[in-house]
C-alpha positions as CSV (number, residue, x, y, z in Angstrom):
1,X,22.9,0.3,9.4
2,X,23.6,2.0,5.9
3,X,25.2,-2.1,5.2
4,X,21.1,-3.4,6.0
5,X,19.7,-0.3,3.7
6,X,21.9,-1.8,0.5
7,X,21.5,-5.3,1.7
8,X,17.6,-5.4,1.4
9,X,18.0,-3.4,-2.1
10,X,20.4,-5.6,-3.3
11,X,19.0,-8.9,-2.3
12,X,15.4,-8.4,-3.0
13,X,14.3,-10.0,-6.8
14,X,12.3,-7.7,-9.4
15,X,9.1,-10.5,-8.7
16,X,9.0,-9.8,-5.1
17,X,8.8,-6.6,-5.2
18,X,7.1,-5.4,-8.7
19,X,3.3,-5.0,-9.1
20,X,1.4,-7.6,-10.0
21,X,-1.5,-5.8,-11.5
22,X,-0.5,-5.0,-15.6
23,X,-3.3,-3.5,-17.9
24,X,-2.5,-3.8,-21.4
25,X,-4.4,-1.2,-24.5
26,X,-4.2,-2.1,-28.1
27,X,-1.7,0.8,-30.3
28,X,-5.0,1.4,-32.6
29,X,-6.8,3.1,-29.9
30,X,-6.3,6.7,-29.3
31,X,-5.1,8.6,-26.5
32,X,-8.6,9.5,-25.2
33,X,-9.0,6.0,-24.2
34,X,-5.7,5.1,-22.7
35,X,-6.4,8.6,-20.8
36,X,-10.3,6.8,-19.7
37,X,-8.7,3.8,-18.8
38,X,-5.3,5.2,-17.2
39,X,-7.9,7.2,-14.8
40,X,-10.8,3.9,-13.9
41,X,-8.0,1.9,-12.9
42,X,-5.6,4.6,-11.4
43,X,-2.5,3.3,-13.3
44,X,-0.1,5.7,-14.5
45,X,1.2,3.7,-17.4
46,X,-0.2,0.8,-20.0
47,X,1.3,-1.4,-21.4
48,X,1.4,-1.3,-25.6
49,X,0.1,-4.5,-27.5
50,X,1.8,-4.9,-30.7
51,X,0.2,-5.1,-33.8
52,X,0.8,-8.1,-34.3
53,X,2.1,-11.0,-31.9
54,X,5.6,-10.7,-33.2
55,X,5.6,-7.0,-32.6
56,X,7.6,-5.6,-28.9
57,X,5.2,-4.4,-26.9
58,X,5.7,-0.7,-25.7
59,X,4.7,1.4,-22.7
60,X,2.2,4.6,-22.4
61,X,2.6,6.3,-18.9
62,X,1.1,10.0,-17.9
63,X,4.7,11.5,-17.9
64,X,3.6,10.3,-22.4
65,X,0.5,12.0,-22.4
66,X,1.6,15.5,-20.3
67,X,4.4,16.3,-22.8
68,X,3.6,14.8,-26.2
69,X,-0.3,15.5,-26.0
70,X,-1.3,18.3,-23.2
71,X,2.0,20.5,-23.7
72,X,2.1,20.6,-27.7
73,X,-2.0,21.3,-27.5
74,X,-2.4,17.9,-29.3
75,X,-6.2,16.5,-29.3
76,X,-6.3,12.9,-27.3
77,X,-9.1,12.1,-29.5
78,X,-6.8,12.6,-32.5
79,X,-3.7,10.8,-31.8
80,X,-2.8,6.6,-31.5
81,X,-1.6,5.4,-28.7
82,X,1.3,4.2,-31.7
83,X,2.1,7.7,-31.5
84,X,3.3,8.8,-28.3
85,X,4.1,5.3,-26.8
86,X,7.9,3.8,-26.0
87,X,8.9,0.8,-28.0
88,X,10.3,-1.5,-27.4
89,X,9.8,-2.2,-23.6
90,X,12.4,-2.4,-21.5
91,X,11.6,-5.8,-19.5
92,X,13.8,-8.1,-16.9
93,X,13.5,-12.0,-15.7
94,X,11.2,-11.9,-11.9
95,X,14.8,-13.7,-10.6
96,X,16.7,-10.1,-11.8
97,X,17.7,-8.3,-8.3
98,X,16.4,-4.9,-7.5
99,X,20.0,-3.4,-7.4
100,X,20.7,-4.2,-11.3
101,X,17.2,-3.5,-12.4
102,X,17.8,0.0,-10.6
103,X,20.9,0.3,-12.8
104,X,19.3,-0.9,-15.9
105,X,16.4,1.8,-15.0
106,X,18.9,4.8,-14.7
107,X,20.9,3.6,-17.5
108,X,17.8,3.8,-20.0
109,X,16.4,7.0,-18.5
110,X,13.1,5.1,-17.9
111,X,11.1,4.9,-14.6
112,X,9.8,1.3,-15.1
113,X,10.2,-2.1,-16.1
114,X,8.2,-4.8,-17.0
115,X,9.1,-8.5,-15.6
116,X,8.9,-11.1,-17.7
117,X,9.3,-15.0,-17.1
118,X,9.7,-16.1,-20.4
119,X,6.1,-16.5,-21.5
120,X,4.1,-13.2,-20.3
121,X,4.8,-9.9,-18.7
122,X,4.0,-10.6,-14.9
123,X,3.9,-7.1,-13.4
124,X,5.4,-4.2,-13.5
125,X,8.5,-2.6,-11.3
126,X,8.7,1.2,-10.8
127,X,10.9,3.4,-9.2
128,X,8.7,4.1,-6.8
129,X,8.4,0.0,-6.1
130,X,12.6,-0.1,-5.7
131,X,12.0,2.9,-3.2
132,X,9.7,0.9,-1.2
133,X,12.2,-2.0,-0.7
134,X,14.7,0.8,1.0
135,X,14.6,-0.5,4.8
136,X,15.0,2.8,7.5
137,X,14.8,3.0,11.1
């Protein structure tokens, strides 16, 4: 059984299994409104638009806002999004399987990924996503 448990892991693909749904905030805007928008939409992270097109996007998640805003006292009206995000994003192809992108995710010390196919990010793959794919009985 612990063979099956690997097997589904290993086999699954980063596109089948991340989630679909991506919300994107601009690095100009402040904290307060990733915080507004992280809380309508029930996300816990956002994904960073460049500055420009050329720029990497980056990644805001609540894990950001807890220790770089709330435990230094820091105002969310005050600070940019540009401040306290991750850049550059850590992203891998839809066809990558869950196993690797696992590895790739403990290797960076991140907690998510976003999956690219070359011409836009098409969702997002957590850890709590690869935890999902684990099959028990």
């Amino acid at each position: 059984m612990a063979k099956k448990i690997v097997n589904d892991a290993r086999i699954a693909k980063a596109g089948e299994v991340m989630t679909q749904f991506v919300f994107y905030i601009d690095s100009d805007k402040s904290v307060a409104d990733a915080i507004k928008l992280m809380r309508a939409e029930n996300l816990s992270s956002l994904i960073v638009n460049g500055k420009t097109p050329a720029d990497p996007w980056g990644i805001i998640t609540r894990k950001d806002v807890v220790t770089k805003i709330v435990a230094p006292g820091k105002d969310p009206e005050e600070v940019k999004v540009s401040e306290i995000e991750s850049r550059p994003l850590v992203t891998v192809s839809p066809d990558l399987p869950v196993k690797d992108c696992a590895e790739l995710m403990r290797a960076k010390g991140i907690r998510r990924v976003a999956v690219y196919d070359g011409k836009a990010i098409i969702g997002l793959l957590s850890n709590t996503d690869i935890f999902h794919v684990i099959k028990v009985e």
